[in-house]
C-alpha positions as CSV (number, residue, x, y, z in Angstrom):
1,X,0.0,0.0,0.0
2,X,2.8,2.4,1.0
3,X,4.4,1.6,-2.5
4,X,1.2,2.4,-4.2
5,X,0.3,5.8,-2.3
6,X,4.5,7.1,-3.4
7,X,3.5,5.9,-7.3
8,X,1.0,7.6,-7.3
9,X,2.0,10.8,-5.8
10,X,4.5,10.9,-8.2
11,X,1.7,10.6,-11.0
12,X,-0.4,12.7,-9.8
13,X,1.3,14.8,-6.7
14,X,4.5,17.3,-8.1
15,X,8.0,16.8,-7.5
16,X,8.1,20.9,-6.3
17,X,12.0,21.1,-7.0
18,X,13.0,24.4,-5.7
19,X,10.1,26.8,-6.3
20,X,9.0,24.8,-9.8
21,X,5.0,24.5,-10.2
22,X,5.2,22.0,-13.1
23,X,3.6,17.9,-12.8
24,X,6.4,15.2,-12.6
25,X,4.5,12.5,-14.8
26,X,5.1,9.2,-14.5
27,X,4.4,7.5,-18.0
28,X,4.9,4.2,-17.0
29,X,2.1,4.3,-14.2
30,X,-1.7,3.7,-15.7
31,X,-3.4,6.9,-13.6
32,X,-3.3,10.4,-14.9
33,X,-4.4,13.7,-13.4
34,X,-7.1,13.8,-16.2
35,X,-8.6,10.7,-14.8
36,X,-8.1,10.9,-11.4
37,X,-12.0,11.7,-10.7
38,X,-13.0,8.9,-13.0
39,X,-11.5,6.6,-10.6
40,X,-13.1,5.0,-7.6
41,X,-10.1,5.5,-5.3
42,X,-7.8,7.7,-7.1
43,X,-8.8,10.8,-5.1
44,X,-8.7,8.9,-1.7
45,X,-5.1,7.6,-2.7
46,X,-3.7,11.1,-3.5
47,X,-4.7,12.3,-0.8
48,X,-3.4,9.8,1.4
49,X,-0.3,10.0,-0.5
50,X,-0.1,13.7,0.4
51,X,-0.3,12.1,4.5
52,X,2.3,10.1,3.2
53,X,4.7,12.9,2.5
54,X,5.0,13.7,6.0
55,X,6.7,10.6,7.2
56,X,8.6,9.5,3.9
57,X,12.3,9.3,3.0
58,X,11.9,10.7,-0.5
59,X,14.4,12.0,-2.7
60,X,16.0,15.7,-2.5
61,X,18.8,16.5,-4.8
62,X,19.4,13.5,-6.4
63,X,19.4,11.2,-3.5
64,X,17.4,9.8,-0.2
65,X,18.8,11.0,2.8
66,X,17.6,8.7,5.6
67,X,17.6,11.6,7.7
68,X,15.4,14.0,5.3
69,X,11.8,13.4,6.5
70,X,9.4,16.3,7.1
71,X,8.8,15.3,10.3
72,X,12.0,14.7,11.6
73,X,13.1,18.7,10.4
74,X,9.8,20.1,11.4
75,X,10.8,19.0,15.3
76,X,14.5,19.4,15.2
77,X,14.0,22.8,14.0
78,X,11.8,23.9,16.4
79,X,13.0,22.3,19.6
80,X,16.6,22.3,19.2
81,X,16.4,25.9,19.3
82,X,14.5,26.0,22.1
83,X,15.4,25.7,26.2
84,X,13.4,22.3,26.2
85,X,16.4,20.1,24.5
86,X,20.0,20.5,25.3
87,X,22.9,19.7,22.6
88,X,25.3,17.3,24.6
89,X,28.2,17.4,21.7
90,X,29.3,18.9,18.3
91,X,27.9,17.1,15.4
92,X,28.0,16.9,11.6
93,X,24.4,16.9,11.3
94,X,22.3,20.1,10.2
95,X,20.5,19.9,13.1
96,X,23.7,21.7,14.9
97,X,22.3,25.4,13.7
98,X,19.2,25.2,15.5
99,X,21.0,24.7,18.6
100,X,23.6,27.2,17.9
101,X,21.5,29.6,15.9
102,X,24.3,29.5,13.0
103,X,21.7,29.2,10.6
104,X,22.9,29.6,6.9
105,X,20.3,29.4,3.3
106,X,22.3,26.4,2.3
107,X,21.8,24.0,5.6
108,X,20.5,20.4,4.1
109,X,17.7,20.5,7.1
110,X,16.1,23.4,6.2
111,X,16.0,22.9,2.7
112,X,14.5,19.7,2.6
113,X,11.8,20.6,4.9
114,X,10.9,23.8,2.5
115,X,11.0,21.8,0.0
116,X,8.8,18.8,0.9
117,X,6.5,21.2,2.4
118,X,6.1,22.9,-1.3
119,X,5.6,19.5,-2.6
120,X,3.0,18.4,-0.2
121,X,1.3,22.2,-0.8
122,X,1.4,21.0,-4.5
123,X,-0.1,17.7,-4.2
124,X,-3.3,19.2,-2.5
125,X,-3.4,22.2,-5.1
126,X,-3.6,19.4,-8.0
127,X,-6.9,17.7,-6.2
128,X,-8.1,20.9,-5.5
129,X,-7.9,22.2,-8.9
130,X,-9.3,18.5,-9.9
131,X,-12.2,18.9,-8.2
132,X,-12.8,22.6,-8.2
133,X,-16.2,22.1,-10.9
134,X,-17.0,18.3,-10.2
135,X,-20.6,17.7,-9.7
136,X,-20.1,15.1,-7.2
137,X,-20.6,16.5,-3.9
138,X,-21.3,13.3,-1.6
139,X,-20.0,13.4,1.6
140,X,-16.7,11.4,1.0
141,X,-15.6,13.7,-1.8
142,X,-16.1,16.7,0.3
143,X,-14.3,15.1,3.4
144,X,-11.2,14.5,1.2
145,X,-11.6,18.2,-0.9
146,X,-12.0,19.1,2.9
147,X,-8.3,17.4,4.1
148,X,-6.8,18.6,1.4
149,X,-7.7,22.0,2.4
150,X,-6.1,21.5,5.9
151,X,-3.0,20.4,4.6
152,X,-2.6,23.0,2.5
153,X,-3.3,25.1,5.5
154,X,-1.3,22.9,7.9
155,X,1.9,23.4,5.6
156,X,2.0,26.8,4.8
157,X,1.4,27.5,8.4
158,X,4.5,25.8,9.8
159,X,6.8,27.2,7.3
160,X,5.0,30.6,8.5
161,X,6.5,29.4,12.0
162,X,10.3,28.3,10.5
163,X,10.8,31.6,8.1
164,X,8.7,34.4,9.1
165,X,8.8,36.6,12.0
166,X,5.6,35.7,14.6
167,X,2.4,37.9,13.4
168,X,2.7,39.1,17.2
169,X,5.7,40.9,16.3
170,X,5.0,42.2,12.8
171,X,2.1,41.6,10.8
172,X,3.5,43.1,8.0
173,X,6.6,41.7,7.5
174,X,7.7,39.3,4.8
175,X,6.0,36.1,5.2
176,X,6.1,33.5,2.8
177,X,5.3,32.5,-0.8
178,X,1.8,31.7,-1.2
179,X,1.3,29.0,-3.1
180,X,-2.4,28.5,-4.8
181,X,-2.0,26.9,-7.8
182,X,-0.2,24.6,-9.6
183,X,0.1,26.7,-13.0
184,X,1.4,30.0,-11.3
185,X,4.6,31.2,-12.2
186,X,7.5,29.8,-10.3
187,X,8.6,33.2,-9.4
188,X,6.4,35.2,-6.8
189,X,7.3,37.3,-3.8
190,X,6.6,36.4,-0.5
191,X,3.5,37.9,0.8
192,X,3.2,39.9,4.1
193,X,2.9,37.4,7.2
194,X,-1.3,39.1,8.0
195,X,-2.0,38.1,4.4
196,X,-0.2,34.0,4.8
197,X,-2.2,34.4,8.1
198,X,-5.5,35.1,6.4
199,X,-5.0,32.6,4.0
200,X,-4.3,30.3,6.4
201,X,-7.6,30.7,8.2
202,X,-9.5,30.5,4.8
203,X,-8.4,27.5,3.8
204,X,-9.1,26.2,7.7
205,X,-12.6,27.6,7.6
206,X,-13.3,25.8,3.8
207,X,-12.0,22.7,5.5
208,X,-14.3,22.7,8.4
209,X,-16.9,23.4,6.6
210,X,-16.5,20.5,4.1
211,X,-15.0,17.6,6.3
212,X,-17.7,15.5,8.7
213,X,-17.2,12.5,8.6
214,X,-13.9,11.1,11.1
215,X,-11.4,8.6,9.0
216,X,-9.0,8.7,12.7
217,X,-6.9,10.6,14.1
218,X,-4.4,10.0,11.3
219,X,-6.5,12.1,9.2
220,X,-7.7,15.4,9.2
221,X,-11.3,16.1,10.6
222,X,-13.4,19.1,11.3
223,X,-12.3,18.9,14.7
224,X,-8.5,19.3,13.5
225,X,-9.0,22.4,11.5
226,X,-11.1,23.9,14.3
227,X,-7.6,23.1,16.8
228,X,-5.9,24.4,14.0
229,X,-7.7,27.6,13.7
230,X,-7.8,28.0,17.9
231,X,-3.5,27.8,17.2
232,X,-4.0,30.4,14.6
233,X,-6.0,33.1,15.8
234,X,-3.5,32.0,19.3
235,X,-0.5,33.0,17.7
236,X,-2.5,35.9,16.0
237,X,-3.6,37.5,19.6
238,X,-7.1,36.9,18.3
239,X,-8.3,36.0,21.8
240,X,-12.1,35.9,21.4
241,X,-11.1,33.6,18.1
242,X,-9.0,30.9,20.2
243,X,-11.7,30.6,22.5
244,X,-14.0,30.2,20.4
245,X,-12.5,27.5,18.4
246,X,-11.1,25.7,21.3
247,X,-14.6,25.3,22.4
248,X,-15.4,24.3,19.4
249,X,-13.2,20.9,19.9
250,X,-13.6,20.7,23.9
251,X,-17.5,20.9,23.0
252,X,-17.7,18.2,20.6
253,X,-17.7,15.9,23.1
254,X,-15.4,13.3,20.8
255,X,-11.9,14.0,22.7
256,X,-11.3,13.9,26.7
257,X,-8.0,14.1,28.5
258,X,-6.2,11.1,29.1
259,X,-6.0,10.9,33.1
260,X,-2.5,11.1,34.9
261,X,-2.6,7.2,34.9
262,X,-3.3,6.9,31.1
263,X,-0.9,9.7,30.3
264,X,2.0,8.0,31.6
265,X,1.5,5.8,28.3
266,X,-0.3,8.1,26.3
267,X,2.1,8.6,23.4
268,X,3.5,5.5,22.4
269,X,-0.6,4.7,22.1
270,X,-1.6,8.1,21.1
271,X,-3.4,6.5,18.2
272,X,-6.4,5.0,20.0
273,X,-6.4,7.8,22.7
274,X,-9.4,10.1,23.3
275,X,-6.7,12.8,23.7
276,X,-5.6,12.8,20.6
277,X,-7.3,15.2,17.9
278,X,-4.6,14.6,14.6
279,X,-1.2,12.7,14.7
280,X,0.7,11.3,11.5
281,X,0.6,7.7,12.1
282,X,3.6,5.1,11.4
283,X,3.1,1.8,11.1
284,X,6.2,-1.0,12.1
285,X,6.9,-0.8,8.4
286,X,7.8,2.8,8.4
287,X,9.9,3.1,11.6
288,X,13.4,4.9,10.5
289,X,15.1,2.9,12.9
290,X,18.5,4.6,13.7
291,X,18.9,6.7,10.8
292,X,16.5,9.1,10.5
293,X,13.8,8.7,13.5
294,X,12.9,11.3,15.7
295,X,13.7,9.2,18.8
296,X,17.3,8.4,17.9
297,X,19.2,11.6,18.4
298,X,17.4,12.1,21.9
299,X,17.0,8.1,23.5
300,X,18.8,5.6,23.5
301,X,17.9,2.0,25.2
302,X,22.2,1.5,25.1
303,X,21.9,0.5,20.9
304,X,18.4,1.8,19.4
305,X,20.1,5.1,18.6
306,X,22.4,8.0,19.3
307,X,21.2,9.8,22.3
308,X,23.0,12.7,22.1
309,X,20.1,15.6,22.8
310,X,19.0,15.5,26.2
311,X,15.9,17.6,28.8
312,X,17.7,20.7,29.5
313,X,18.7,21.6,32.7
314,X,16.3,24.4,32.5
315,X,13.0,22.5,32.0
316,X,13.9,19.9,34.7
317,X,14.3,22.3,37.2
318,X,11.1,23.6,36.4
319,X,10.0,20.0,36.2
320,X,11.8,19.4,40.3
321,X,8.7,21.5,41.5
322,X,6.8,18.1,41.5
323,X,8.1,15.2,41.7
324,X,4.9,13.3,41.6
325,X,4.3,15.0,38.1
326,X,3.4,12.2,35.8
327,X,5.0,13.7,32.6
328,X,8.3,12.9,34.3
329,X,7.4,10.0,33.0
330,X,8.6,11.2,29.4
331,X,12.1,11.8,31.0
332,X,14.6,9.0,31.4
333,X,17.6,9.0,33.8
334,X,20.6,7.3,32.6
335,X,21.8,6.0,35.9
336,X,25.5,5.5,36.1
337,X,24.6,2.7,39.3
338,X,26.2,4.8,42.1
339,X,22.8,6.7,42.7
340,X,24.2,9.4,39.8
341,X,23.4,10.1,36.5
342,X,26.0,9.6,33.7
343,X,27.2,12.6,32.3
344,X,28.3,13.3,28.6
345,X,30.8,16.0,27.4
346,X,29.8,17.3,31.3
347,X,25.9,17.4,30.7
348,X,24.0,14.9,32.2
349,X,22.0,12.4,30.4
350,X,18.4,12.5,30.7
351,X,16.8,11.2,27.9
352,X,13.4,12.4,26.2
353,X,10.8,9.4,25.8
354,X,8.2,11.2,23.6
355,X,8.5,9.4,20.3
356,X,9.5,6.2,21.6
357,X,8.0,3.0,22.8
358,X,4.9,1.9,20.7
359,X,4.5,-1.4,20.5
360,X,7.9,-1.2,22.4
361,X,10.1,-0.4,20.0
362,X,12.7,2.5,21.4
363,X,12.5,4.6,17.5
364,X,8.6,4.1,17.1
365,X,5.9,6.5,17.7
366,X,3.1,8.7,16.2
367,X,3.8,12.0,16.6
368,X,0.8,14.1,17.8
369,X,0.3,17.3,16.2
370,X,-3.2,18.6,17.9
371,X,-4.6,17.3,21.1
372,X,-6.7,18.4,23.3
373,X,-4.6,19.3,26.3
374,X,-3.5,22.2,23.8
375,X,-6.9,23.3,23.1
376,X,-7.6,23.8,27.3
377,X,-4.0,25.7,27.4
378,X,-5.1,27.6,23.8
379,X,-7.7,29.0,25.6
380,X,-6.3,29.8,29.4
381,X,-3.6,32.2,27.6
382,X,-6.5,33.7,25.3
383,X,-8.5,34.3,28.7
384,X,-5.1,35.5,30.7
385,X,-4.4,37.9,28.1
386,X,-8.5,38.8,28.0
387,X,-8.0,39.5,31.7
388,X,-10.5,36.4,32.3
389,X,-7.6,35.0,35.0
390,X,-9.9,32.7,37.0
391,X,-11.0,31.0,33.9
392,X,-7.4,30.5,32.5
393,X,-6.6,29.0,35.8
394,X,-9.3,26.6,36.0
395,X,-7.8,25.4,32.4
396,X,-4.4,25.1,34.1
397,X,-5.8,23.6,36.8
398,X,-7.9,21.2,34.8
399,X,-4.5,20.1,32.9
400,X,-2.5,19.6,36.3
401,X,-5.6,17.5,37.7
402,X,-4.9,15.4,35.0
403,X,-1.4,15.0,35.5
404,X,-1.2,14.1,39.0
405,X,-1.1,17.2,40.4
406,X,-4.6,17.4,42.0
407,X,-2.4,18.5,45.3
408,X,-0.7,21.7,43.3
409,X,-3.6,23.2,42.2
410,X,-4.0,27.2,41.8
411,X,-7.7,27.6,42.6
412,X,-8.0,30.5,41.3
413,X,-5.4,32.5,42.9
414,X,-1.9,33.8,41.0
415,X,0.8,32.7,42.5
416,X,2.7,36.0,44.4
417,X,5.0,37.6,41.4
418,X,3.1,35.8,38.8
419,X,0.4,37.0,36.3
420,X,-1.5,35.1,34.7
421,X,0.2,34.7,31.4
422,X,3.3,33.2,33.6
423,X,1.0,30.1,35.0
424,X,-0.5,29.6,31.6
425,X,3.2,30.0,29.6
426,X,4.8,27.7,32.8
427,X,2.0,25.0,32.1
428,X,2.5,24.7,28.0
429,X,6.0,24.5,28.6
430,X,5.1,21.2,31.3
431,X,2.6,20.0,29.0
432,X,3.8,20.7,25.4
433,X,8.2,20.2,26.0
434,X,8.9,18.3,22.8
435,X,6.2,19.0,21.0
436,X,6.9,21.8,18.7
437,X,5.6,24.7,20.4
438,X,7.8,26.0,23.2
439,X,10.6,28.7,20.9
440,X,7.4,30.3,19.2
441,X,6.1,30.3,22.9
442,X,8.6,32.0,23.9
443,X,9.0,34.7,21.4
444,X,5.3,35.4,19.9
445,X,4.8,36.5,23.7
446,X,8.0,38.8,23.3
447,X,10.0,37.6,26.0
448,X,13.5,36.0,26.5
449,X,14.6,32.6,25.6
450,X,17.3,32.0,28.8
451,X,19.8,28.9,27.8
452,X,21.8,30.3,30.6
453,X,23.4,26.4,31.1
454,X,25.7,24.5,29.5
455,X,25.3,22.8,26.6
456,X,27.1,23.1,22.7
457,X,24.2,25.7,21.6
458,X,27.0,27.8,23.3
459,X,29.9,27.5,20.3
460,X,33.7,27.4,20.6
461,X,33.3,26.6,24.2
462,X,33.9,23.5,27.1
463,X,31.9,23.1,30.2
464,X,35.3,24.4,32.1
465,X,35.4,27.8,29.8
466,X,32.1,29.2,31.6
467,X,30.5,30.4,34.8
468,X,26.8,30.1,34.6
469,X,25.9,32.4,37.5
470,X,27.0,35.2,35.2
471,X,26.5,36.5,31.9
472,X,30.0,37.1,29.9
473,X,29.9,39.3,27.1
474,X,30.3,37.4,24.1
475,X,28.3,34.3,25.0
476,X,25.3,35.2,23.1
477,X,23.6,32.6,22.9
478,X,22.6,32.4,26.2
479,X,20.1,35.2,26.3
480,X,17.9,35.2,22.7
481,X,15.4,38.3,22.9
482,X,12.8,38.1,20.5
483,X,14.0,40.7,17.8
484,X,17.2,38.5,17.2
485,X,16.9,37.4,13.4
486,X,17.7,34.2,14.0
487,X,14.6,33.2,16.0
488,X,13.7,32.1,12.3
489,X,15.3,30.6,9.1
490,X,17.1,31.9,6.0
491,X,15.3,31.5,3.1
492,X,17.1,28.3,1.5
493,X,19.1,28.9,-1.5
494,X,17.1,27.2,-4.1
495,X,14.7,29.3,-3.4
496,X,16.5,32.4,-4.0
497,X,18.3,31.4,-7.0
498,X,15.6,30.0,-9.0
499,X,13.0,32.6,-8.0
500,X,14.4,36.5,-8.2
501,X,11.5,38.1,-6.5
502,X,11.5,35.9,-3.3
503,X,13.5,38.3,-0.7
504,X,15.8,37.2,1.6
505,X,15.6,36.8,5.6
506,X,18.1,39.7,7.3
């Protein structure tokens, strides 16, 4: 089946090299755009192929990298730059520059992801196009018209997130480059981040309003593009928006939050969960294995991979509040039998557990985009910033209940020093490490990313070279304010070469 869905994306999908609109055809395979409607399954295929592209090794420059796979860039290049993941040693790999913020228009990472991202962006523009003036609206055709639609949405907004400065900070700045069609010319500005925004939202709202019926969580569903949307209008400062939309999901009644006892388990079987709202699901057949999974650079069971990324310093002393916390169930000492931990390069080794374990294997999971925990904490930072601070910390409160914490609660009192916008930012950084979400926290909500610890995202420098109870000039990667450029991504090369009206990132 996987075989079939890759064909047949590269029939029907396009092989977007650099910025190029133009079909990659096949002629040895028997389905054509031109009779993809006429086909019983070819529109459900595509479609799934287009899921497909998020997980696959496909080729980029002439080659497959085992370590090019959307997915595996999309969280590397959000959480190695964040204070969430520590870099225990210099490394060859791309993923270096998001620790170190050396980013550069050439790095491989950065340019495969914009470039599958294009290509899956393509894919859904062909059945879109397909299907703009069928006559068959039954409720299957609309539900996939209706996914496509969200991943078109879904892609363009993450590589809003990687190469454009946060709406929050400028609206107007350069965002990205639009793409709406297949037959457009391959050169085309970038448009301002409000207008990727609003297209965003439109295609999220056409989505909603086409998809009802549920194929899984592995699929997109109404539900999906209204926790989209709540993300949105979040990142937007939209606040009567994200509520709304994250009532939307919590009022469906189809998701509920997995208890602290379920949780403990909850993402190595985040596939049958209640919690769980959208996730791109792998199957034993896809894991990457050592090369190329998202477990493998940050656990290792002693052979299953390299384990070199480990929980910052800084989150697990924000973590030491409660030790009764169940997500510490995601973070794994490395015991080095004396009652210590064993330290690498001088940073000790506790390992992240988020992608690993289902059906036990150490390099298998399925990574969770949208779940419902984020839809509660979606909508306590809307109501903080609202001034509605008892109802964002019942949301915190509901989260921590379900996490063991029924003994921490903050019934409805801030604690002394705090706002309300501190609980709700501590709690998404508890509940979400990992996940994607905590650099964008950090700066759409203008405030300081502190990496005051040691760790290689500090370059040219041993553990013995620093004192962490200060600040040195020069070490400037300890302290990243929110107007530094490189809280987002150069433009990659390709890009600029082959399309002369695409500007550059400063």
């Amino acid at each position: 089946m996987k075989n079939k869905i890759i064909a047949l994306i590269f029939v029907i999908g396009t092989l977007f090299a650099v910025s190029s609109c133009e079909l990659d055809v096949a002629p040895t395979d028997a389905i054509s755009t031109a009779s993809l409607l006429n086909t019983s399954d070819g529109l459900l295929n595509v479609t799934n192929g287009s899921y497909a592209l998020l997980k696959d090794n496909i080729s980029f420059g002439g080659f497959v990298d085992q370590n090019n796979n959307y997915l595996r860039q999309y969280f590397q290049m959000s959480d190695f730059a964040s204070d969430d993941i520590v870099c225990a040693q210099v490394t060859e790999d791309p993923l270096f520059y998001s620790f170190t913020l050396t980013h550069s228009p050439d790095q491989a990472n950065s340019r495969f992801f914009w470039y599958i991202s294009y290509k899956i962006i393509s894919s859904t523009n062909t059945v879109l196009e397909l299907t703009t003036n069928t006559t068959n609206d039954d409720a299957a055709t609309k539900q996939l018209v209706g996914e496509n639609y969200f991943l078109r949405a879904f892609s363009h907004f993450n590589l809003l997130r990687f190469y454009a400065k946060p709406y929050s900070i400028d609206p107007n700045a350069p965002g990205i480059i639009l793409r709406e069609s297949t037959s457009e010319s391959a050169s085309k500005a970038r448009s301002s981040v409000k207008d990727c925004y609003n297209f965003v939202i439109s295609d999220l709202k056409k989505a909603a309003s086409l998809m009802g019926t549920s194929r899984g969580p592995q699929y997109a569903s109404k539900a999906a593009a209204w926790a989209l949307l709540s993300r949105v209008y979040l990142y937007m400062e939209d606040n009567t928006s994200t509520v709304a939309y994250a009532d939307s999901v919590i009022g469906s009644g189809n998701y509920q939050l997995a208890t602290a006892d379920a949780f403990k388990s909850y993402f190595p079987n985040a596939a049958t969960s209640p919690e769980t709202i959208f996730l791109v699901a792998f199957t034993t057949s896809d894991n990457k294995g050592k090369f190329g999974s998202i477990a493998s650079m940050i656990y290792s069971d002693g052979n299953s991979g390299w384990g070199e990324e480990f929980a910052s310093q800084s989150l697990r002393n924000l973590m030491a509040e409660h030790t009764e916390d169940v997500r510490w169930n995601y973070i794994d000492t490395l015991s080095d039998g004396n009652g210590g931990v064993v330290t690498k390069n001088g940073i000790e080794t506790f390992y992240i557990k988020k992608f690993s374990g289902q059906g036990g294997d150490p390099n298998l999971s399925s990574p969770v985009m949208l779940r419902l925990a984020e839809m509660y904490l979606n909508r306590a930072e809307a109501n903080a910033k609202a001034g509605n601070d008892k109802a964002a910390l019942d949301d915190v409160d509901l989260i921590r209940t379900n996490r063991g914490l029924e003994n921490a609660l903050y019934s409805g009192e801030l604690p002394a020093g705090s706002t309300a916008l501190d609980v709700v930012l501590k709690e998404r950084r508890l509940e979400l490490a990992f996940e994607g979400h905590r650099a964008l926290d950090v700066y759409r909500n203008k405030r300081i990313m502190n990496r005051s610890y040691w760790g290689y995202h500090l370059p040219g420098l041993v553990a013995t070279d620093i004192d962490l109870t200060k600040t040195p000039s020069g070490y400037d990667k300890m302290l990243i304010d929110y107007t530094n450029p490189r809280i987002i991504y150069y433009i990659p090369v390709d890009e600029i070469l082959a399309n002369p009206l695409c500007k550059q990132n400063d």
